[in-house]
N, C-alpha and C positions, 0 to 999 in steps of 0.2 A: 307556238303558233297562235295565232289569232281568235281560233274557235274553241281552243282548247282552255284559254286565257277567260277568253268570255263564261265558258262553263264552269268554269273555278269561281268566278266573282258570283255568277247565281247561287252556288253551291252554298259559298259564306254568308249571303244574306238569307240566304231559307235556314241556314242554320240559326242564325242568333234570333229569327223570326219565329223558330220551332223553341229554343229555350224562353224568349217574352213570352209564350205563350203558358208557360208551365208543364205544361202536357209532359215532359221529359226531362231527366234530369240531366245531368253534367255526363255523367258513366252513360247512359243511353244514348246522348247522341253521340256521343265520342263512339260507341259504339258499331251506331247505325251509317255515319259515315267515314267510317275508314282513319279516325284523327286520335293524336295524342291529347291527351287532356292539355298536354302546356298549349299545343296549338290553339285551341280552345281559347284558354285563357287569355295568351298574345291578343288574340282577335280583340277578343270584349274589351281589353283592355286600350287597345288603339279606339275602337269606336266609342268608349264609355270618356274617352279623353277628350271627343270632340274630333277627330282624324277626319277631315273632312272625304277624303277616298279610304278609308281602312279597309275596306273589300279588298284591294288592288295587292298587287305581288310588289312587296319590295324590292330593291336593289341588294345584292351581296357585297356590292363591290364596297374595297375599305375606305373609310371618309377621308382619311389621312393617308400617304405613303410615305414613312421616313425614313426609309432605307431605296425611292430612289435614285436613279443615276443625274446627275449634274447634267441640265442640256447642254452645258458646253463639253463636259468629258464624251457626252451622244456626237456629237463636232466632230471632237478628234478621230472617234473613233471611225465615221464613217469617211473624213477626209482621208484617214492611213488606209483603211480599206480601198476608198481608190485611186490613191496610188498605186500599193501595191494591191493588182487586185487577186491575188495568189495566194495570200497571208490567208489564214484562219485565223479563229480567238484565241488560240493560243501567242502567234507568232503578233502579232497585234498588244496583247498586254505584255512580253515580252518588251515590244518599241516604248512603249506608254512609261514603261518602266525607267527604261533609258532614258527616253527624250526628256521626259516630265517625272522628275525623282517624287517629288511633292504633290503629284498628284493622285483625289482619290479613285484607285482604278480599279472597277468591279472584277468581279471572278470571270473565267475566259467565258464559262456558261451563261453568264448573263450577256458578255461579248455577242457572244454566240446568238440570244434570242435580239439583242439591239439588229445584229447585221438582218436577222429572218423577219422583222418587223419591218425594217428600211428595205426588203427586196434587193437584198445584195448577196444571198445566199440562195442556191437554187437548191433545193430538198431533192436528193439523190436515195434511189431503194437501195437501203442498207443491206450487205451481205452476211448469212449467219457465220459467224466465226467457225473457224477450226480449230480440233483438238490443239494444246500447246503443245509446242516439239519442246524437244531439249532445248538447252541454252545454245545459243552462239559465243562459238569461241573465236574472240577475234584473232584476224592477221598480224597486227602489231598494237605496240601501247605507245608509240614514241612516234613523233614526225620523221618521216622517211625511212623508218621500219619496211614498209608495203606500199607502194603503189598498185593502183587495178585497173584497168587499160580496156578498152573495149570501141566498138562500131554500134553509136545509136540507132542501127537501122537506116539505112539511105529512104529517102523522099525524093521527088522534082518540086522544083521552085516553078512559078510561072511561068516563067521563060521558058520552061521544059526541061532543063539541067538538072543531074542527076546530084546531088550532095551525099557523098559518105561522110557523116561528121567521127571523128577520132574524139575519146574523151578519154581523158588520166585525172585521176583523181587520187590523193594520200589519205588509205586507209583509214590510219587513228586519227586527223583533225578533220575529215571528210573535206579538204581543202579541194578545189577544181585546180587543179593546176594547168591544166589546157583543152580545148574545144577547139578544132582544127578542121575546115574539108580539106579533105586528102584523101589517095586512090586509093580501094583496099587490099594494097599490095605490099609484095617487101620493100621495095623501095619510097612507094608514099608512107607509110609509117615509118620507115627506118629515119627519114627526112626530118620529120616533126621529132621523131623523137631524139636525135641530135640535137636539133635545137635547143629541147625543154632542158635534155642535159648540161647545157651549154652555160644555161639562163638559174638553172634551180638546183645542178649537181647530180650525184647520184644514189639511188634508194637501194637499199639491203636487199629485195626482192618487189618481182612484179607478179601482179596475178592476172590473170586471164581467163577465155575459155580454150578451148582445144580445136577451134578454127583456124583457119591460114588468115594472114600470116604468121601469126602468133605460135602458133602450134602445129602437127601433123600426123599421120599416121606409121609414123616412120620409127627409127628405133628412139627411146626415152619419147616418144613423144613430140621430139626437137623439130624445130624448123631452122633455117638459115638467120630468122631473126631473135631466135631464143638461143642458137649458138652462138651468135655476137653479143647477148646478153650475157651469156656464161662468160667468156672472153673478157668481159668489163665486170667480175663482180658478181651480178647479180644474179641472184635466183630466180629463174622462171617456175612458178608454180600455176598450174593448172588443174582448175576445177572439175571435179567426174561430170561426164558428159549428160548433158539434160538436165545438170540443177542448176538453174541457174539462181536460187537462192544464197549458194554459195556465194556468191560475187553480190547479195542482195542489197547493201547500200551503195552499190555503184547503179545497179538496176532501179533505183528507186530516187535515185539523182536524175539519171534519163527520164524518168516520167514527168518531173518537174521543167525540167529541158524541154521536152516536147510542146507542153501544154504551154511553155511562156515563148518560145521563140518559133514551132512553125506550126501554129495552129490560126489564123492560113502562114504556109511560107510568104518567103518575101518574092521580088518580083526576081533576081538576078540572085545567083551565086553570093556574090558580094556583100551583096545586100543583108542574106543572110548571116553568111562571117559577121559584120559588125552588130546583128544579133546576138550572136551568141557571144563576141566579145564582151557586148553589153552586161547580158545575161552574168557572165562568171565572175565579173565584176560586182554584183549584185547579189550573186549567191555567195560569195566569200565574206563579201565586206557587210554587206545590208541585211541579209536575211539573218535572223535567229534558228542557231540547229538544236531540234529539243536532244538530242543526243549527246549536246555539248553542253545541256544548262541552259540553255535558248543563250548562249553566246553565238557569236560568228565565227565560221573556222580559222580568219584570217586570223582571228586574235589568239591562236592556238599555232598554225603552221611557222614552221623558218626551213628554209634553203638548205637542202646537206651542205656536210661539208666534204664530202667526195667531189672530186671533179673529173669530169671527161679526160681520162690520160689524151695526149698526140698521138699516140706508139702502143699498140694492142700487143702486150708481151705473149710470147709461145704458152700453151699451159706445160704445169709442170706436174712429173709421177715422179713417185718414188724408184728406190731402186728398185725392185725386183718386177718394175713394167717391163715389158718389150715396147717400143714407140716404133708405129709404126705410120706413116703419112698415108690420110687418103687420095685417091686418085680425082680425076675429073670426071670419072664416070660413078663415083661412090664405094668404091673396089677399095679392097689390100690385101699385100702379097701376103700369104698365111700359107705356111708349109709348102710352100708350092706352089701355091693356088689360090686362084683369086675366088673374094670370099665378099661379097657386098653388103657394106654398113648401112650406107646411106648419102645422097647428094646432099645434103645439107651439111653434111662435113668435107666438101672435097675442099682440097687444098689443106686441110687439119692436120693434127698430128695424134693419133688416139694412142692409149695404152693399155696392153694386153694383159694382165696378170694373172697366175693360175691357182685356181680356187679349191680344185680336186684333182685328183690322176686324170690327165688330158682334157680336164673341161676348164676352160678359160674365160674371163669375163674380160668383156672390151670397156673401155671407161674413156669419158672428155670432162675436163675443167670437174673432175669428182664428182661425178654423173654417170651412172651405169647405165648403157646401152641399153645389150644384150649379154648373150655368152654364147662361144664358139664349143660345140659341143662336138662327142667321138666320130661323127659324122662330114666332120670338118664345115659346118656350115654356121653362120648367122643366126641364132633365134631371138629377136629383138625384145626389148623391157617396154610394158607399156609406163609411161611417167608415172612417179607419186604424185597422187592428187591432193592436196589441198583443201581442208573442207573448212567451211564455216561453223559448221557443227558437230556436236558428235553425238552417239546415237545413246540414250540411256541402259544403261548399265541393271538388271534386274537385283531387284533384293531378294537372295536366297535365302536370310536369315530367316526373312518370315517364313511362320507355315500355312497351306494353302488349305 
C-alpha cells in the first residue's frame, strides 16, 4: 500500500542519515530498527553506488524467464480449449501431444495456470477428499466382456418434451456405444437394444441397477427384459440397491453427457438426439480417456462377434429337472397346486430340481429363482449383485 511504502522509504533514509552521522554503529541501528545487517549493507551499497532512488523497494520479479511457454504453444492451447471447451490440462496436452508430436508442450499444471490466466477456467470450491476405499474390481478386461446400461435421468427440452435418454456403454474400452430417447419401458429399451445388437453383436454380460425395466422385485431379481437377456446369452448383473458407485464409470460418463449436451437443452426432441449423436461421436473418437492412457476408446473397442440369433432356442436343464411351463398368470402346476413364480416368466419353461428331502429350487437359463419349500409355496432369491468393489479384508496377523 501506498502509505506503508512511503514509511519504508522514510525509515531508510533516517537510517543511513543516523549511521553519516556516527552516533551508532552498524549492530545498533540494525538493532534499533528491526534490520539484518545484510539489509543494511544492500542499502549503503546501492546509495554508495550513485542509485539514484536506492530508498525504493525493488522488484522480485526474475529479469529473465527461460523456461517460459512459446506464445504460440499459449495459441494452441487456448484455441483447443475452445474448441473443446470441456477438455482440462490434462485432456489438452494429451491433444498437443497427438496433433503436434514436436511440439514443446508444458506440464498439464502449467496448462492449468495458462487456461486461469486467459479466464477460461472458472475456480470451483474444491471438496475435501474421502477416506480411500478398497480397489475396484472391474466388470471385464476385454471388449464386450460387460456392457452397463442405464437412464440419464429424463429433462424437458424447450418445447416442453420429456427426453429419457438410454445409454450403453462397454465397460473395459469405456466405448459409448449408444445414446438413444426412448420410453422407459420394456418395450422402448427392448427396441434400441435390438438394434445395438443388430449393428455391434452381443456382450458376455450386462450391468445395470435394479429399476424397471431392467430389473424387479420379483424372483432372482428378473424382469421380462433381463429374461430375454438370459435367453440370448447374456448375464444380467445387478448392482446392490443405493450404490451407485458400483456402475461409477458409466455414472461419470453421464456427468460429462449432461454438462456437454443439455445444459440448456435443445429446443425439440430431435434436436437433442443429434446432440448427443454428436456428442458420442466426440467422446469415442476425440476425447482423450485418462483411464485408457489419454487414448480414445475408439481406439480400443471392436464389435462382438456374437450375433443376434433369428430363433431364441427353449433353455435347457439337465436331467434330474422337472420342466415345468409357466402360465400367463405367472403360476405352475406343482403337486397339485398352483404355486406363483413370477409374470416375467409366463410363457417359460422353468426347471425344478431337488436340493434336500422335499425342498426344491426352481431355476431359468441357470439362474436360481427361488426354492419351493415343505410348505408347497414359492420363496423367491433375491439376484446376485455385482459389485465394483470389494470391501477390505483385515489383517489379523498384526497385533493390536
Amino acid at each position: 500500500m501506498p502509505f506503508k511504502e512511503s514509511n519504508r522509504v522514510e525509515e531508510r533514509i533516517a537510517l543511513m542519515n543516523e549511521f553519516d552521522s556516527g552516533a551508532f554503529s552498524v549492530t545498533e541501528l540494525c538493532a534499533r530498527r528491526g534490520i539484518s545487517r545484510e539489509t543494511f549493507y544492500q542499502l549503503q551499497r546501492r546509495r554508495d553506488a550513485g542509485e539514484e532512488r536506492w530508498y525504493e523497494e525493488r522488484s522480485r520479479a526474475p529479469q529473465t524467464r527461460p523456461h517460459a511457454v512459446a506464445p504460440k504453444v499459449v495459441d494452441r492451447i487456448v484455441a483447443l480449449r475452445q474448441k473443446f471447451v470441456h477438455f482440462g490440462p490434462k485432456k489438452i496436452r494429451a491433444r498437443l501431444l497427438q496433433d503436434a508430436p514436436g511440439l514443446a508442450v508444458p506440464a498439464a499444471s502449467t496448462i492449468g495456470d495458462i487456461l486461469k490466466r486467459e479466464g477460461l477456467i472458472v475456480p470451483r470450491k474444491r471438496r475435501r477428499r474421502v477416506l480411500k476405499q478398497p480397489d475396484i474390481i472391474a466388470g471385464a478386461t476385454e471388449p464386450n466382456g460387460e456392457w452397463s446400461i442405464d437412464f440419464k435421468g429424463w429433462f424437458r427440452v424447450l418445447d416442453g418434451t420429456r427426453c429419457d435418454p438410454l445409454t450403453i456403454a462397454d465397460t473395459a474400452t469405456r466405448y459409448l456405444i449408444e445414446t438413444r430417447i426412448t420410453a422407459a419401458t420394456h418395450d422402448g429399451v427392448r427396441a434400441v437394444m435390438e438394434r445395438v445388437f443388430n449393428e455391434n453383436g452381443l456382450p458376455d454380460a450386462i450391468r445395470s441397477d435394479n429399476g424397471a425395466p431392467f430389473g424387479s422385485v420379483g424372483a432372482g431379481g428378473l424382469s421380462r427384459l433381463s429374461v430375454w437377456l438370459l435367453k440370448l446369452g447374456i448375464e444380467p448383473r445387478f448392482i446392490p440397491p443405493g450404490s451407485p458407485q458400483d456402475n461409477g464409470r458409466h455414472e461419470r460418463m453421464h456427468r460429462t453427457l449432461k454438462a456437454e449436451t443439455s445444459q440448456p437443452p435443445a429446443i425439440t426432441w430431435q434436436q437433442q438426439q443429434v446432440r448427443f449423436n454428436q456428442f458420442r461421436t466426440r467422446y469415442n473418437e476425440e476425447r482423450p480417456h485418462e483411464a485408457l492412457g489419454q487414448t480414445s476408446p475408439a481406439a480400443h473397442w471392436r464389435p462382438s462377434d456374437r450375433v443376434l440369433p433369428t430363433v431364441l432356442e427353449a433353455p435347457w436343464y439337465d436331467a434330474d429337472h422337472e420342466v415345468h411351463q409357466v402360465r400367463r398368470t405367472g403360476e405352475i402346476k406343482w403337486r397339485g397346486r398352483r404355486v406363483f413364480v413370477g409374470e416375467a416368466f409366463s410363457g417359460e419353461p422353468v426347471g425344478i430340481a431337488e436340493i434336500d428331502n422335499d425342498i426344491y429350487v426352481v431355476r431359468f437359463c441357470g439362474r436360481d429363482l427361488g426354492v419351493i419349500g415343505l410348505d408347497v409355496r414359492f420363496h423367491r432369491l433375491a439376484p446376485p449383485r455385482a459389485r465394483l468393489r470389494t470391501a477390505a479384508k483385515p489383517d489379523r496377523t498384526k497385533k493390536e
